[in-house]
Residue, then its C-alpha position, 0 to 999 in steps of 0.5 A: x500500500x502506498x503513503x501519501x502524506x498530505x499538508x500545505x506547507x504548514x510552517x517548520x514542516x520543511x523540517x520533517x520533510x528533509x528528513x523522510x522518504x515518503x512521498x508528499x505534497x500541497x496536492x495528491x497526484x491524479x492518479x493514484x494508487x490505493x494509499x493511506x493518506x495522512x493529512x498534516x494540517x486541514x486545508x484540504x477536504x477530507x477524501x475517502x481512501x482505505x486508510x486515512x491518518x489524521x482526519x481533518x474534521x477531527x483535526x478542526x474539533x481538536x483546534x476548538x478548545x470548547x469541544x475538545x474539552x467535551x469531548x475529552x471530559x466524555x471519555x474520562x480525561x481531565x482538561x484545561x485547555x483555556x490557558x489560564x496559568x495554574x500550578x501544577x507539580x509536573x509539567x509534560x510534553x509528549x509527542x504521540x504518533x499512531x498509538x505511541x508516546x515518542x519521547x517525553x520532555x519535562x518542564x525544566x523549572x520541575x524538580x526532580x526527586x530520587x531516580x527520576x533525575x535524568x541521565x542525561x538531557x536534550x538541549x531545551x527546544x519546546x518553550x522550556x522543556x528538556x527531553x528526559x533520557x532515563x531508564x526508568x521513568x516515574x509513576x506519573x511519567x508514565x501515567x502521562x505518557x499514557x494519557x496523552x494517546x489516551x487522549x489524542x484516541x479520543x479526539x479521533x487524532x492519530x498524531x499530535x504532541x500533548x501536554x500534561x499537567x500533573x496536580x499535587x493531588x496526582x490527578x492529570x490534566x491535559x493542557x495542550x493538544x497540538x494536532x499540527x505540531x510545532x516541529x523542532x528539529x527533535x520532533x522532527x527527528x522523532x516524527x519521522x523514525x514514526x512515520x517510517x516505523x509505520x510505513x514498514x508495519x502497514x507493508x509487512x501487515x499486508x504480507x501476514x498469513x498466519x491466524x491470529x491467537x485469541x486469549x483472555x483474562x476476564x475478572x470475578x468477585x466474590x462475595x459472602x452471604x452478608x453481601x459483603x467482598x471477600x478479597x480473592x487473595x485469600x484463597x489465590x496468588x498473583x500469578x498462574x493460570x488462577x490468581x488475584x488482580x489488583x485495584x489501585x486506591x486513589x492513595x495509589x496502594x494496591x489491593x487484590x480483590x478480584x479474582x482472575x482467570x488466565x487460560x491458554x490461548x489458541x486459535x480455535x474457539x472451542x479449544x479457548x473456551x474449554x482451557x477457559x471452562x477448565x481454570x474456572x474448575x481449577x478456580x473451586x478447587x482453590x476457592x475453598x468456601x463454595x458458599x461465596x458468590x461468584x460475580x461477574x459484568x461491569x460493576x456488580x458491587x460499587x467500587x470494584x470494577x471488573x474487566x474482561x480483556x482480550x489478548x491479541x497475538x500475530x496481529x498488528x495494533x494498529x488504530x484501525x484494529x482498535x477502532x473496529x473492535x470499538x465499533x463492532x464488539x464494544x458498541x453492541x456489547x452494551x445492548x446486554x448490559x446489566x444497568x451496573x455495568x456502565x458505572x466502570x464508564x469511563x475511568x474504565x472501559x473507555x473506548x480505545x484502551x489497550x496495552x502492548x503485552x512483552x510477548x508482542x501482541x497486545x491485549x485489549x481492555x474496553x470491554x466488561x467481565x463478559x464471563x457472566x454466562x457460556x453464550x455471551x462469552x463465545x459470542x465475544x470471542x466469535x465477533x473478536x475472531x471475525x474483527x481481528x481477522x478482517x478488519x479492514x473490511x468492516x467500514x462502519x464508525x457509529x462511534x465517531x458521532x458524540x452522541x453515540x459515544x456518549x450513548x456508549x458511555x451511559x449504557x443508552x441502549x435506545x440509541x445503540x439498538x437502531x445501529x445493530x442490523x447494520x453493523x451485523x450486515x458487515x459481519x454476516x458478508x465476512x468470509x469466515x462468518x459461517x464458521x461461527x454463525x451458530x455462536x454468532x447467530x444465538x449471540x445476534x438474538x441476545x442483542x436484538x431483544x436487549x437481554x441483559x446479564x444479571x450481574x447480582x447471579x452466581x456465574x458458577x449456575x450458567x457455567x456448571x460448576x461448583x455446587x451447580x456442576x451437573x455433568x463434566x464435560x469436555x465442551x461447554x455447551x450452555 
């Protein structure tokens, strides 16, 4: 696939320039082959290809403060974007390009404490700020980096550079969000390796044959018979194919409440959801006191979100990927929401949220304990298989209109329900559809009558285990 980018000759964009070998332009050439585009600046109409980076209406709402603080407030990120000058115990620049932080520049009149004095410093180029070069960065460095891809995700931006402001309370705040970057002759440096790391991984994207691998680790709660949380590290260590999950408190302390499972991955289906059913057998022979709930969904007890992530191996993050998944999986998953579920909205399960995994793949965390029941998890799986492995043929973004992501984040299904048979549609025209159309089609019927979980039932009653196992079985089949 051929590159294109984009721009109007925006100033020190000529720095970039000299240093890329991607093809560019003030206009594109009148015949061209199937490219991304990515548009630097917005002074060209947006034009339809397969890939776009960047997009200019995105980049116009970006450019007005009012709604780039709503929208950002949506998706759970604090802003200041008026410009008033406040205090603020850390101050970070951070340029992002397609789904990574680049590097990190630090306020230089911001003390610095402990290990986190740097190793060594870039000369100051961004207005007071020094490039930090350390080993290990601080926990709200870290935090900021997160924040500001967070960040430009959620204005629809696949590029830009950010400023965060750390409070003395811990709390972050965005103060800046440059969807055309000011360059300097570092970020031009670091603008360029991206756009040619990403130009390598869009060609070799295209040559991948192997089939992805599909795992999870979804989360449970235990309660007792006084409605109240027994911590599953009672009964569980962190690590293993059964172990315990943190939450962090707002001092920052970790606790373990929560219960996790951790099957091995694989290609098939039915083969991950047998290793799932089997750490959930392991789990009640380690979880001694069988008279404990087992609960599952967004929020079935106030305060102790749950999760149900996906991990991804041999496939390409990319914000294509990530948006699909949003718009194909997590948009139609709140249709069978439990009314709890949407109050882990938006601090978790905010739209777009991943993490890079050491082995390669990524894992991607938008989505609620989907382990309520053997139906809805398997038709998770199905649409999560059909999504990784074809992604670039499902078009539809429902999620790019605020309302609909507000619908999203409120659990409004009235709003949603209407863009189901669309977005079905999609699926049903993918190749592999048939392969999983009996799973698909019982979760389909689910969605359409709005069926929701009961995130306040035993989890162990629909998967057939503990007190409630019936017949074991080496497939599940409830």
């Amino acid at each position: 696939m051929r590159i294109w980018l984009l721009h109007s000759n925006e100033p020190t964009l000529q720095l970039l320039l000299d240093r890329i070998h991607i093809p560019h332009g003030t206009r594109l050439p009148a015949r061209l082959e199937s490219t991304c585009l990515i548009y630097w600046g917005c002074f060209h109409p947006h034009r339809q290809e397969p890939l776009t980076l960047q997009p200019v209406k995105n980049q116009l709402r970006a450019a007005a403060l009012d709604k780039a603080a709503v929208q950002l407030r949506l998706h759970g990120i604090q802003s200041e974007l008026d410009g008033k000058r406040q205090h603020f115990s850390y101050e970070y620049m951070i340029p992002v390009f397609h789904l990574q932080a680049l590097a990190l520049f630090q306020k230089k009149t911001a003390a610095f404490y402990g290990r986190q004095l740097p190793t060594s410093m870039q000369k100051p180029e961004l207005g007071g700020f020094e490039e930090i070069v350390v080993e290990t960065l601080s926990y709200h460095a870290v935090r900021s980096k997160r924040e500001a891809v967070k960040a430009l995700y959620a204005l629809g931006l696949d590029y830009g550079v950010v400023r965060i402001g750390v409070r003395s309370s811990g709390e972050l705040a965005v103060l800046e969000v440059q969807a055309v970057p000011e360059l300097t002759v570092r970020l031009a440096e670091l603008f360029a390796e991206a756009l040619q790391r990403f130009a390598d991984e869009l060609a070799s994207s295209y040559l991948q044959k192997e089939e992805v691998m599909l795992g999870a680790d979804p989360e449970f709660l235990l309660r007792d018979q006084r409605g109240k949380v027994v911590f599953a590290s009672k009964f569980l260590e962190k690590e293993g194919a059964v172990g315990c999950d943190a939450i962090v408190l707002p001092s920052f302390r970790k606790i373990y409440p929560l219960a996790e499972l951790r099957p091995e991955p694989s290609m098939e289906l039915d083969r991950l959801l047998n290793h799932l059913h089997r750490t959930m057998h392991q789990a009640t022979r380690r979880i001694t006191d069988s008279s404990l709930e087992w609960l599952a969904g967004g929020m079935p007890v106030k305060g102790f979100p749950l999760g149900g992530h996906l991990h991804f191996s041999g496939a390409w993050l990319n914000h294509e990927l990530l948006r699909v998944l949003d718009n194909y999986l997590a948009l139609p998953l709140v249709l069978i929401e439990d009314t709890t579920t949407a109050d882990r909205k938006p601090k978790y399960g905010f739209l777009g949220d991943f993490r890079k995994q050491r082995h390669g793949g990524f894992e991607y965390r938008v989505l609620p304990s989907w382990l309520v029941s053997p139906r809805v998890t398997r038709g998770v799986f199905a649409i999560a298989k059909l999504v990784v492995t074809h992604y670039r043929l499902l078009p539809a973004r429902p999620l790019e209109d605020s309302v609909i992501q507000a619908a999203y984040y409120e659990g409004n299904k009235s709003l949603i329900r209407p863009l189901l048979p669309a977005l079905w549609n999609d699926l049903v025209r993918l190749p592999s559809y048939r392969k999983h159309e009996v799973a698909l089609n019982t979760f389909k019927s689910m969605l359409l009558r709005m069926q929701a979980w009961d995130e306040q039932r035993d989890i162990r009653r629909n998967w057939q285990i503990g007190p409630f196992h019936r017949k074991e079985e080496s497939t599940v089949h409830s």
